[in-house]
PLY file of the C-alpha trace (Angstrom):
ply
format ascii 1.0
element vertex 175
property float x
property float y
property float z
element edge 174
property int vertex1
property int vertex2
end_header
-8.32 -16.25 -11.09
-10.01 -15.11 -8.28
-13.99 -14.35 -7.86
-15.29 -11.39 -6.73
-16.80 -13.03 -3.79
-13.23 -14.59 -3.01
-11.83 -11.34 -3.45
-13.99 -9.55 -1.02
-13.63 -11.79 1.64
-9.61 -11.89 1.21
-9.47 -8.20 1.64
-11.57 -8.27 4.92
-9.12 -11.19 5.87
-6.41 -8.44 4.57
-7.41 -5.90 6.50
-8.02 -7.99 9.86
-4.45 -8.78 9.46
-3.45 -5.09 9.12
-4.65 -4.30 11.89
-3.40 -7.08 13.84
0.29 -6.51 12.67
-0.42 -3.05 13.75
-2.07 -3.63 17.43
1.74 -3.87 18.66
3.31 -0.88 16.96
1.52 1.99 18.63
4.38 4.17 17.49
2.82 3.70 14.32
0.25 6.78 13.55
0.95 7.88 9.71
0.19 5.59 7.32
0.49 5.84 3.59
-2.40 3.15 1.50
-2.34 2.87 -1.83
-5.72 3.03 -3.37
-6.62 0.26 -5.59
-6.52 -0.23 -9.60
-9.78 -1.65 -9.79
-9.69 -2.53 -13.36
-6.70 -4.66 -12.37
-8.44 -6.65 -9.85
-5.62 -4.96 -7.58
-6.63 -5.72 -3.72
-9.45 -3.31 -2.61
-8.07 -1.35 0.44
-10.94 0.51 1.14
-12.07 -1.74 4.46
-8.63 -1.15 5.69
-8.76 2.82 5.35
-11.91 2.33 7.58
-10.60 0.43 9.83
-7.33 2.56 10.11
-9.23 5.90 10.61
-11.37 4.18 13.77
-8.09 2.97 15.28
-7.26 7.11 15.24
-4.52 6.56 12.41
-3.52 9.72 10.10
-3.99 8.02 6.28
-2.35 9.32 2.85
-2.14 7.87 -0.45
-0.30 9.10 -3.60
-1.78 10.40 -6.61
0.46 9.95 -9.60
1.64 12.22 -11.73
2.01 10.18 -15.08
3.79 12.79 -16.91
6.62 13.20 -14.43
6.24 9.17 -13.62
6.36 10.45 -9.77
3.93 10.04 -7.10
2.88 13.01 -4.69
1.69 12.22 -1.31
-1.80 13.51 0.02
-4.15 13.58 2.98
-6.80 10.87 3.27
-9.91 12.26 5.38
-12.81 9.99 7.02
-15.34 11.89 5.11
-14.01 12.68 2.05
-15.22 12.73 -1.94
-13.88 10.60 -4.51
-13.52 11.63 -7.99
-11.75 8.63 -11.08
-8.13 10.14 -12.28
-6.91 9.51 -15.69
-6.19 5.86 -14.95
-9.41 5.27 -13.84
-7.89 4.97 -10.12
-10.18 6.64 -7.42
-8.70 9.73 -6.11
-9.78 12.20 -2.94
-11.13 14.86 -4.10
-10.46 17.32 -3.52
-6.71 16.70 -3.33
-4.74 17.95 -0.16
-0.69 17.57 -0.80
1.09 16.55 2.00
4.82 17.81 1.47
6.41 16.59 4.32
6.55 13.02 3.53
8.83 12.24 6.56
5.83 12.15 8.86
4.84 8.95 7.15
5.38 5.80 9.76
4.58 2.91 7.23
3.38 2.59 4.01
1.26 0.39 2.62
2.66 -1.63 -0.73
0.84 -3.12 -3.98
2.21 -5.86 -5.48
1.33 -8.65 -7.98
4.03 -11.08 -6.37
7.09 -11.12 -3.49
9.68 -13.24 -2.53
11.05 -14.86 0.38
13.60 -12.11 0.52
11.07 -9.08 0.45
11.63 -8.18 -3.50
8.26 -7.55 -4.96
6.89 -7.01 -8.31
4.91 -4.34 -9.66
3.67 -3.01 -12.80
7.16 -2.34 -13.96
7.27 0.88 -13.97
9.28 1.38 -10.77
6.81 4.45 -9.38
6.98 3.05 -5.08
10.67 2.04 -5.93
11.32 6.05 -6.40
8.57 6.55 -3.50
11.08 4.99 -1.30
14.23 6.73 -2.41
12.44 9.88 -0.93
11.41 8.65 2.49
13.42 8.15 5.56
14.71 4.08 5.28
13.26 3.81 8.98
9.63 3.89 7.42
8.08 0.69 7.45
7.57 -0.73 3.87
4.84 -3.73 3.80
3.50 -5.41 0.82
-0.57 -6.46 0.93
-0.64 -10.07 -0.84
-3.62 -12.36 -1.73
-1.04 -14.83 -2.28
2.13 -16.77 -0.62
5.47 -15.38 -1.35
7.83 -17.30 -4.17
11.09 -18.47 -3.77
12.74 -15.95 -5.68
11.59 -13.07 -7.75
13.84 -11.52 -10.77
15.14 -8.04 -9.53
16.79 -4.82 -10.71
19.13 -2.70 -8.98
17.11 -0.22 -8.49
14.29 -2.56 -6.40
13.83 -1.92 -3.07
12.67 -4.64 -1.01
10.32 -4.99 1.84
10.25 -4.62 5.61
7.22 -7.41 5.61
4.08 -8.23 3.94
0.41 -9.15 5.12
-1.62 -11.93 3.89
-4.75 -13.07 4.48
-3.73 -15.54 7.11
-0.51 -14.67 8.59
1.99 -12.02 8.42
5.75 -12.33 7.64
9.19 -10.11 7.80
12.15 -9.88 5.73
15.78 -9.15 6.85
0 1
1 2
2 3
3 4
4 5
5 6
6 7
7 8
8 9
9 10
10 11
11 12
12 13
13 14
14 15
15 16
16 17
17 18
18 19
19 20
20 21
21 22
22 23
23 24
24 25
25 26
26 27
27 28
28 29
29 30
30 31
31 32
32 33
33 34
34 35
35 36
36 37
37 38
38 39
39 40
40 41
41 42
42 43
43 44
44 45
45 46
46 47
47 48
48 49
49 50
50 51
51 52
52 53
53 54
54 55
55 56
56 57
57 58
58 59
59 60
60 61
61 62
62 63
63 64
64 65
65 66
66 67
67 68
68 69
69 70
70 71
71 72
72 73
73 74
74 75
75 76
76 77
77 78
78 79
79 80
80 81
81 82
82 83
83 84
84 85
85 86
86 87
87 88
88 89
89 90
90 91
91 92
92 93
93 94
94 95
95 96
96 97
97 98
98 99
99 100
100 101
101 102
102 103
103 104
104 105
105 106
106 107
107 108
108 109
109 110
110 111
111 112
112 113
113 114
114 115
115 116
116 117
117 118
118 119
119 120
120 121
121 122
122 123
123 124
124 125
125 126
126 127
127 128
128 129
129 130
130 131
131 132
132 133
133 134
134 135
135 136
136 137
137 138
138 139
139 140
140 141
141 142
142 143
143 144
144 145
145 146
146 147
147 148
148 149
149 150
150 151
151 152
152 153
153 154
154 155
155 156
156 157
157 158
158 159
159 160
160 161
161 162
162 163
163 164
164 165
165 166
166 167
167 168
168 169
169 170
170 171
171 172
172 173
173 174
């Protein structure tokens, strides 16, 4: 398990290596970050947003409707509030939907593990898979990891694998 030391320093390596694999991809303005379970130790992308709104990016994030098990996609703003959803997850506040989705460029993945094919793993409830089913398959999809990819993950049919994923050290791509 990782400290909390370890873990802040392997998000600012995260998020140095963000913005790296963006530098070359200044087609690349809309970006969709997931905001972090902090509860689950889940990687803490609040440097990134930072970083992201500086470089003159347009941010969203998804709030989730639990009910519905759907996400919905809103606007991210340098200077906005924060306010804890049911979950515990820090939300803007106050929320602005963004409905057209197909502005989005990349998004921005959680994961617990990935593969060496791009297959990731979740928290099984399949929420980003059904993201994805609703955006343009041109829109980058890249995983944030702490850790090196396994060999092979166990998949569904429904899984939708990943464009790439960031580490701390080193980016990679997937077929």
């Amino acid at each position: 398990m990782l400290g909390q030391e370890q873990r802040k320093q392997l998000c600012a390596d995260l998020s140095d290596q963000a913005v790296a694999f963006l530098s070359g991809r200044q087609e690349i303005q809309h970006i969709h970050v997931f905001l972090p379970i902090e509860r689950l130790l889940e990687i803490d992308t609040g440097l990134l947003i930072n970083r992201l709104f500086l470089e003159g990016k347009k941010l969203y994030t998804s709030v989730t409707d639990f009910d519905r098990q759907t996400m919905q996609t809103v606007l991210l703003a340098p200077d906005m509030k924060w306010k804890k959803d049911q979950q515990g997850i820090s939300i803007p506040d106050p929320l602005v939907y963004e409905e057209d989705e197909h502005l989005i460029d990349l998004v921005f993945v959680p994961l617990l593990a990935f593969d060496l094919e791009g297959y990731r793993i979740g928290y099984g409830m399949g929420y980003y898979d059904r993201f994805f089913s609703r955006i343009p398959q041109s829109v980058w999809r890249v995983g944030l990891s702490y850790f090196e990819p396994e060999r092979l993950l166990p998949r569904e049919p429904h899984d939708v694998p990943l464009h790439a994923c960031v580490m701390p050290n080193k980016w990679m791509y997937f077929q």
